[in-house]
C-alpha positions in Angstrom: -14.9 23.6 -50.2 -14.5 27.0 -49.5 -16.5 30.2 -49.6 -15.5 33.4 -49.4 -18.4 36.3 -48.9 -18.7 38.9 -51.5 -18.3 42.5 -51.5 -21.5 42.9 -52.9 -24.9 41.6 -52.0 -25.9 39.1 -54.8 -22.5 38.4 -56.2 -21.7 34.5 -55.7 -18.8 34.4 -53.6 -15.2 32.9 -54.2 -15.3 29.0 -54.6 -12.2 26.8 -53.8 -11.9 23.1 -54.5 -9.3 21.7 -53.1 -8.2 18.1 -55.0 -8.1 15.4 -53.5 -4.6 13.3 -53.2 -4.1 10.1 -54.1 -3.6 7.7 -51.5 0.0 6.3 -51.9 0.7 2.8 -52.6 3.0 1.0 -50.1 5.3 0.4 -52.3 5.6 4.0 -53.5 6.2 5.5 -49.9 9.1 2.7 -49.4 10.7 4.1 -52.8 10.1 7.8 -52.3 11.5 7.6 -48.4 14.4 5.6 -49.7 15.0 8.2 -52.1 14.5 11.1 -48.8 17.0 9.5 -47.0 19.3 8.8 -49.5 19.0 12.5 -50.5 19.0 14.0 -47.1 21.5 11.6 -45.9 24.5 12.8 -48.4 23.5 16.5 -47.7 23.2 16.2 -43.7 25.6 13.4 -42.7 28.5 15.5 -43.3 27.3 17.9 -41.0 25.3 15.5 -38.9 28.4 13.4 -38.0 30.4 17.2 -37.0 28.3 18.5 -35.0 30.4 17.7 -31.6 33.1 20.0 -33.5 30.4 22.7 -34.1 28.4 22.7 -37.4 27.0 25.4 -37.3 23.1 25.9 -37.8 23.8 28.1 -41.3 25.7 25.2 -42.8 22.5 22.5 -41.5 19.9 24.7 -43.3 22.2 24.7 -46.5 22.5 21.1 -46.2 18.8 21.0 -46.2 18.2 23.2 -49.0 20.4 21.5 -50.9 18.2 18.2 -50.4 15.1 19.7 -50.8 16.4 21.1 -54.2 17.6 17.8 -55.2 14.2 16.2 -53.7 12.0 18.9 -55.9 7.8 18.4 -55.6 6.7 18.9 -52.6 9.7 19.7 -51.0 10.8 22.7 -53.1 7.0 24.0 -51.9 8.4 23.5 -48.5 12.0 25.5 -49.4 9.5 28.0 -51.2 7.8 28.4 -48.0 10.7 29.1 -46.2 12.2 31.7 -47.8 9.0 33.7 -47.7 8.3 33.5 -44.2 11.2 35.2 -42.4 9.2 36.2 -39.9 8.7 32.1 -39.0 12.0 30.5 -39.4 13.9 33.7 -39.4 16.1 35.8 -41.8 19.4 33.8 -42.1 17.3 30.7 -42.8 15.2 32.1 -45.1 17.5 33.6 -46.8 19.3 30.1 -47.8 16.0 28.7 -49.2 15.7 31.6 -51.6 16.9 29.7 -54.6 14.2 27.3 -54.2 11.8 30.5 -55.7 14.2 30.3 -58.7 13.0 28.4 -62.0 12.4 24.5 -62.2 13.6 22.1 -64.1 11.4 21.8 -67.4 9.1 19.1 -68.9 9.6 16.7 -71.4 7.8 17.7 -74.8 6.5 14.8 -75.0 5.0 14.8 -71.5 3.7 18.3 -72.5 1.6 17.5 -75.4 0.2 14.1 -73.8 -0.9 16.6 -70.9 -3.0 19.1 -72.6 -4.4 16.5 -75.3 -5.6 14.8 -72.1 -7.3 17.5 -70.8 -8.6 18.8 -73.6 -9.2 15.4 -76.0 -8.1 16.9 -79.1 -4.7 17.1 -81.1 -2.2 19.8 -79.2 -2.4 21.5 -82.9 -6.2 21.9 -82.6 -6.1 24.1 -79.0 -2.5 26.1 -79.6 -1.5 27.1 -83.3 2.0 27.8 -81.3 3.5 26.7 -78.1 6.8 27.0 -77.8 8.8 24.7 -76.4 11.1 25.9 -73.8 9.0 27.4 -70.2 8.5 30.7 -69.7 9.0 29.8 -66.2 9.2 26.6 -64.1 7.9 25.8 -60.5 7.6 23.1 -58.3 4.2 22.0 -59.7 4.3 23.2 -62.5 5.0 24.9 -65.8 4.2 27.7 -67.9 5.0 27.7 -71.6 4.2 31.3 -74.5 1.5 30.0 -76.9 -0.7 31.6 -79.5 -4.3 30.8 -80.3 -5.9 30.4 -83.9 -7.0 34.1 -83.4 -3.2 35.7 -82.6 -3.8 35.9 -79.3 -0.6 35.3 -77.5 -1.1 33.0 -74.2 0.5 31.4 -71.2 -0.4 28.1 -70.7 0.1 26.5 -67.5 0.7 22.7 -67.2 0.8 20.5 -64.0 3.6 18.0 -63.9 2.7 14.5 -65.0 2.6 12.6 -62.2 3.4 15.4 -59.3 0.0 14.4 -57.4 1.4 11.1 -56.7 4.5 12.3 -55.5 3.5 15.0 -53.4 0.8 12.3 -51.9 3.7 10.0 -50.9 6.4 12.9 -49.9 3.7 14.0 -47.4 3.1 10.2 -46.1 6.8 10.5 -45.2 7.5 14.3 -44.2 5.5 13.3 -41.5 7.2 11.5 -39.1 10.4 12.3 -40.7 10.2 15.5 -39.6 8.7 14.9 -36.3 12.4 12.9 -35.6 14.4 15.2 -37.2 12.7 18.0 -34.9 14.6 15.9 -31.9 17.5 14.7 -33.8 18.8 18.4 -35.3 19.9 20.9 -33.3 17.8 23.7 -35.5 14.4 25.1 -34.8 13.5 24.8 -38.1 12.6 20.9 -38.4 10.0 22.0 -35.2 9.0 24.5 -37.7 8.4 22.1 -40.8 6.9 19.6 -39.1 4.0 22.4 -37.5 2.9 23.5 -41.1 2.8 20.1 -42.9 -0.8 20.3 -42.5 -1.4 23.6 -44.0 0.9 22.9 -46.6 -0.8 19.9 -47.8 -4.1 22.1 -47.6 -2.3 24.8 -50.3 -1.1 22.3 -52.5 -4.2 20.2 -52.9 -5.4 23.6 -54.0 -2.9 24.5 -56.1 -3.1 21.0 -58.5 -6.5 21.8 -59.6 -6.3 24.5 -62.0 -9.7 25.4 -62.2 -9.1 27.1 -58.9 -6.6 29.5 -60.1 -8.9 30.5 -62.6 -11.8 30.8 -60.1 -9.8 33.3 -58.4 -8.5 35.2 -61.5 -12.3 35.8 -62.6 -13.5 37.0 -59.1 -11.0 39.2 -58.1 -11.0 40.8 -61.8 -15.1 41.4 -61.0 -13.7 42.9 -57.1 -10.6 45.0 -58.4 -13.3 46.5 -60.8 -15.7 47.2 -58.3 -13.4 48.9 -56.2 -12.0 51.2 -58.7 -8.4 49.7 -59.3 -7.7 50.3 -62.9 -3.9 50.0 -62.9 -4.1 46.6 -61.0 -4.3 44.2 -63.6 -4.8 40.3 -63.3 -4.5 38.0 -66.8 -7.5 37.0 -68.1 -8.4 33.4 -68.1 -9.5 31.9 -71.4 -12.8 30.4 -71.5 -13.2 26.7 -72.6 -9.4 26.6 -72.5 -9.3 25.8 -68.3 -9.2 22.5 -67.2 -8.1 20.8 -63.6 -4.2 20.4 -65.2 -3.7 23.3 -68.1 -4.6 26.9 -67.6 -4.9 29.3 -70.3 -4.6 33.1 -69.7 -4.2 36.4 -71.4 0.0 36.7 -72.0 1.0 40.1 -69.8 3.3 41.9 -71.9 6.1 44.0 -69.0 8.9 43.5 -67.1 9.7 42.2 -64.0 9.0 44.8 -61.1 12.5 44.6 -59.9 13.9 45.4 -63.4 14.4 48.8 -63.1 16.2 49.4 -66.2 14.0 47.7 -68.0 10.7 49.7 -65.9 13.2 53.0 -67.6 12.8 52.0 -70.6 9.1 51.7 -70.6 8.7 55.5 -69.1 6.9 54.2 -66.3 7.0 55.4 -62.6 6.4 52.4 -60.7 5.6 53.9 -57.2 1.9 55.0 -57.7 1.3 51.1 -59.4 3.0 49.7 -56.3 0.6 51.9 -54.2 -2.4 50.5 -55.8 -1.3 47.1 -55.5 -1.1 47.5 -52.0 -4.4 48.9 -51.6 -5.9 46.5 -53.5 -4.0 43.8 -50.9 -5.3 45.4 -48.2 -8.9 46.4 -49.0 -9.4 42.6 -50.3 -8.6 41.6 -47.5 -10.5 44.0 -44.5 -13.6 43.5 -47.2 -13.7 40.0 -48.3 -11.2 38.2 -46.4 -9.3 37.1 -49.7 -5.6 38.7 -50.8 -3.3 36.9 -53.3 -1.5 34.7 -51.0 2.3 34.3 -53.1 3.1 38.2 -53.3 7.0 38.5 -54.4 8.9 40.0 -56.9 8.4 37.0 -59.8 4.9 37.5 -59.2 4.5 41.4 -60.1 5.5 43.4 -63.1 5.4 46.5 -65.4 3.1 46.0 -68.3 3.6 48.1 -71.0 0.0 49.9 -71.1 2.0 51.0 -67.5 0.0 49.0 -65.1 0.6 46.2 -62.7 0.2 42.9 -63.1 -0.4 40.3 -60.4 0.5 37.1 -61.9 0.1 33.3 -60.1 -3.1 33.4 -58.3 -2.7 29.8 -57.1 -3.0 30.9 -53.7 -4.9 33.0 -52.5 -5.1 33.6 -48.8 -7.9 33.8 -46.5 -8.8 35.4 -43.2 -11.8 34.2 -40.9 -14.3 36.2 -39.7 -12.8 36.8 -36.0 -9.6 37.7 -37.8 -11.1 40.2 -40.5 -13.2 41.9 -37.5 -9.9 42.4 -35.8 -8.3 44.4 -38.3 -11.3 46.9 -39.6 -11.7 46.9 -35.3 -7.8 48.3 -35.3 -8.7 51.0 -38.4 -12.1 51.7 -36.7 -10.3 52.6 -33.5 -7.6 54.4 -35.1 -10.2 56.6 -36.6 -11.4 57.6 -33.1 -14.1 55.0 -32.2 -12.9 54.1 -28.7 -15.2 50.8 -28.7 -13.4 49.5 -31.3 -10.7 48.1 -28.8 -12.6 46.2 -26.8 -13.0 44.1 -29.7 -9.3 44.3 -30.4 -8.4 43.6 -26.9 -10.9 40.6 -27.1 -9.1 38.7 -29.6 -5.9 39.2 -28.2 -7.6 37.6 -25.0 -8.4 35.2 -27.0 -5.6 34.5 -28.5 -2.6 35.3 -26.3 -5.2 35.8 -23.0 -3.1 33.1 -20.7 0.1 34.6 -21.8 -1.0 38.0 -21.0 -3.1 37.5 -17.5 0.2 35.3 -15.9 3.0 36.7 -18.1 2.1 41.0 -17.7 -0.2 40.2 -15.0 -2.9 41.9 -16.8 -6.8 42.2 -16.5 -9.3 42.8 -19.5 -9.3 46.5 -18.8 -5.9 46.5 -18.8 -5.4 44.5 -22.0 -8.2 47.2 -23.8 -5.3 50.2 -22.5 -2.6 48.6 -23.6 -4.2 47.1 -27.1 -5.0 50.8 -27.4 -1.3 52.4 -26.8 0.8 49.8 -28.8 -1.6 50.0 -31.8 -3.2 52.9 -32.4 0.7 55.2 -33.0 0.9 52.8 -36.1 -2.1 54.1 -37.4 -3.0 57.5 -36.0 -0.5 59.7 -38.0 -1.8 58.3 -41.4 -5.2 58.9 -40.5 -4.7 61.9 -38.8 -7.9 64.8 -39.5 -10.1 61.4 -40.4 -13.7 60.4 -38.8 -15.0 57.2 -38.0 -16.9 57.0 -40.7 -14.5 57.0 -43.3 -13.3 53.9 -42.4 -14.7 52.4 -46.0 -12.3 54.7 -47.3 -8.9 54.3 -47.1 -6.3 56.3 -46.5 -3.3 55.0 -49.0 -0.5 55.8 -46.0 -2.6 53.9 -43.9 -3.2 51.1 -45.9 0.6 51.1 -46.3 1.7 50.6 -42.3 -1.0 49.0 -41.9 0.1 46.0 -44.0 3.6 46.5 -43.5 3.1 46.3 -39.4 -0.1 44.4 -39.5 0.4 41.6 -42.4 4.1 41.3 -42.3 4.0 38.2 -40.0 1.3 36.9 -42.1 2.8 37.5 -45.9 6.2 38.4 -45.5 6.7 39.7 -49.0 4.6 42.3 -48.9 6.2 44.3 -46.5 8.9 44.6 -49.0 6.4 45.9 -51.7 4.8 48.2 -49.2 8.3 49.7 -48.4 8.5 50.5 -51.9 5.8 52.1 -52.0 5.6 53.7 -49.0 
C-alpha cells in the first residue's frame, strides 16, 4: 500500500492497493511458455537464423512487436511501454511498438455480462438500462463500453478481461528468464532493456487490475485540481456504488480526441490555453504531492464540448519520492535566485551519478554545486526572469512548460509532446 501526502493538512492522502497475482499453476506456465515460444519463434526465427547476412536491429524489434501483438496481456503492456519511452529504448524502436497503443481486440458479450453481474450480484439489466455492445475502446487489460443508467446519465463502463490476472501472473513467471536469455542471445539492447523493468511493470499492472484504484485516484485529484484552481482540467467522475475491483463506472466525457483538429474546429475551441493548464496541473501535482497521471498521450486527452480538457485513464498514476520531489522544487527554488538551493541539487546528483562524476569529470562537491548550477539554471532562468524566491508556490506557466519538457521528458515521454504544443 501506498500513500501519497496531501496538499492540504487534514486531507487523507492518495491510497493505492495494488492486487495481488495469482500464483500460476505449473501446468499453466508450461502452456503459456509453449505458446511464447511458439509465438516468438515464427516472428524471430526468420530473422534469428539471418543474422550472419545482416538483419538488421529495425527488422528484430518488428519481429518482436509483431509477437507481442499476437501474445496480447501482458505483453502488449510491455509494447505499450515501449513506445512511450523513447527516451529508454530509443526513437526508431519505439516508434515500431506504437500500434501496440492502438485498440484491442474486444470481449465476448457473454463474458461481458457474466463480468459485471459478478461484481455487482444483480442482473446486467438492473445496473445499466443500456450498454451497448461494441467497446468504445479496447486495451490490454481491459475494456470500455457507452452505457446509460436508469436516470439518463450516459456512462463508460470499464471491464477487466476475464481471466487476464492469470495470464499476466504466468506471462510474468516466463518473461523472466526468457528475457534474461534473450538479452545474450539478440543482438538488440532492447531485451537488456525488458528484462530491467519486468519488476516495475508487474508493480503497474497489479495496480492497474484493481479498479477501485483508478477510482481512488479519479476522486483525489478531482478534490487537488479543485484546490489549485484548474477549472478547465477536467477528470470523469466516478459513479458511486457502481465501482468495484473489475468494472468501473464514470461520467461519459462528451469531445473529441485532442489530436483531431478538425473536429477541435468544429467545436470553436482553441486548444492551446487547455493544453497549458493541463500541463500545469502535471507539473504542480507533481512538485506538490508527488502524484501526476502516469499514461499521458494523445488517446488519453480530449476537447469536451463545454471547451475543457479531459484527462481520461487514470490507471496509473505516477509517483515521485521525497528525495526526488525535493530535487525539482530545489532546481525552481534556485532558478528563482536562492543560491542554496543547489547544494541540494548537486547532492542528489552526488548521489545518484556521484562515482560517475568524481572519476568520469574528475570533479569535487564544490565543483558538482558549479556545474549543477550552469547546466540547469539557463533552462529555467528566462521563464522566471523578474521572479523572487518566494514565488516559487506560484508558477510561472513558461516555466512550468520547460520545466517539464527538459525536466520530465526522460521520465513521461509523452508529455513533452503535449508541452510543445503548448508551449
Amino acid at each position: 500500500m501506498l500513500m501519497v501526502e496531501s496538499l492540504q493538512t487534514g486531507r487523507p492522502g492518495l491510497e493505492i492497493r495494488p492486487l495481488a497475482l495469482p500464483r500460476p499453476t505449473r501446468r499453466e506456465v508450461v502452456r503459456r511458455a509453449q505458446r511464447i515460444l511458439t509465438v516468438l519463434g515464427r516472428n524471430l526465427g526468420p530473422e534469428l537464423k539471418g543474422r550472419d547476412r545482416g538483419a538488421s536491429r529495425l527488422r528484430l524489434a518488428r519481429g518482436l512487436r509483431a509477437a507481442f501483438e499476437e501474445l496480447e496481456a501482458t505483453f502488449v503492456k510491455l509494447g505499450q511501454l515501449i513506445a512511450s519511452a523513447p527516451s529508454l529504448f530509443g526513437d526508431e524502436l519505439s516508434a515500431e511498438f506504437r500500434s501496440c497503443l492502438d485498440a484491442g481486440p474486444p470481449i465476448l458479450p457473454a463474458q461481458l455480462r457474466r463480468a459485471i453481474e459478478l461484481e455487482f450480484g444483480r442482473p446486467l439489466e438492473s445496473v445499466f438500462s443500456e450498454l451497448e455492445p461494441e467497446p468504445l475502446a479496447a486495451a490490454s487489460l481491459a475494456v470500455v463500453h457507452r452505457g446509460r443508467l436508469d436516470d439518463g446519465r450516459l456512462v463508460a463502463v470499464k471491464v477487466i478481461r476475464p481471466g487476464v490476472r492469470r495470464t499476466v501472473a504466468s506471462d510474468l513467471a516466463v518473461m523472466r528468464p526468457l528475457f534474461a536469455f534473450a538479452g545474450r542471445v539478440i543482438a538488440i539492447g532492447i531485451a537488456a532493456e525488458l528484462s530491467d523493468v519486468l519488476d516495475g511493470l508487474e508493480e503497474q499492472i497489479a495496480e492497474e487490475l484493481d479498479l477501485r484504484n483508478e477510482a481512488a485516484s479519479m476522486w483525489w485529484f478531482r478534490d487537488v485540481f479543485g484546490e489549485m484552481g484548474l477549472p478547465r482540467v477536467h477528470i470523469p467522475e466516478p459513479i458511486p456504488g457502481l465501482c468495484g475491483r473489475r468494472v468501473l463506472t464514470m461520467e461519459l466525457l462528451d469531445g473529441v480526441p485532442i489530436d483531431d483538429q478538425q473536429g477541435i474546429a468544429r467545436l470553436g475551441v482553441d486548444p492551446k490555453p487547455l493544453m497549458q493548464e493541463a500541463v500545469q496541473a502535471f507539473f504542480a501535482t507533481a512538485l506538490c504531492a508527488g502524484a501526476f497521471h502516469g499514461d499521458i498521450h494523445a488517446g488519453n486527452l480530449m476537447i469536451t464540448t463545454e471547451g475543457r480538457i479531459g484527462l481520461l485513464d487514470w490507471g496509473i498514476v505516477g509517483r515521485l519520492d521525497a528525495h526526488t520531489r525535493l530535487f525539482f522544487r530545489r532546481i525552481v527554488e534556485g532558478s528563482l535566485g536562492d543560491d542554496s538551493a543547489w547544494t541540494d541539487v548537486a547532492s542528489y546528483l552526488k548521489d545518484q551519478f556521484g562515482e560517475q562524476m568524481r572519476i568520469e569529470l574528475g570533479l569535487d562537491d564544490d565543483q558538482m554545486v558549479s556545474m549543477a548550477k550552469a547546466s540547469i539554471e539557463p533552462l529555467l532562468a528566462r521563464p522566471f526572469g523578474g521572479a523572487r524566491p518566494d514565488d516559487a508556490g506560484r508558477w510561472s506557466l513558461r516555466a512550468e512548460l520547460v520545466a517539464a519538457r527538459r525536466l520530465y521528458q526522460g521520465q513521461v515521454p509523452a508529455l513533452a509532446h503535449v508541452a510543445e504544443t503548448a508551449a
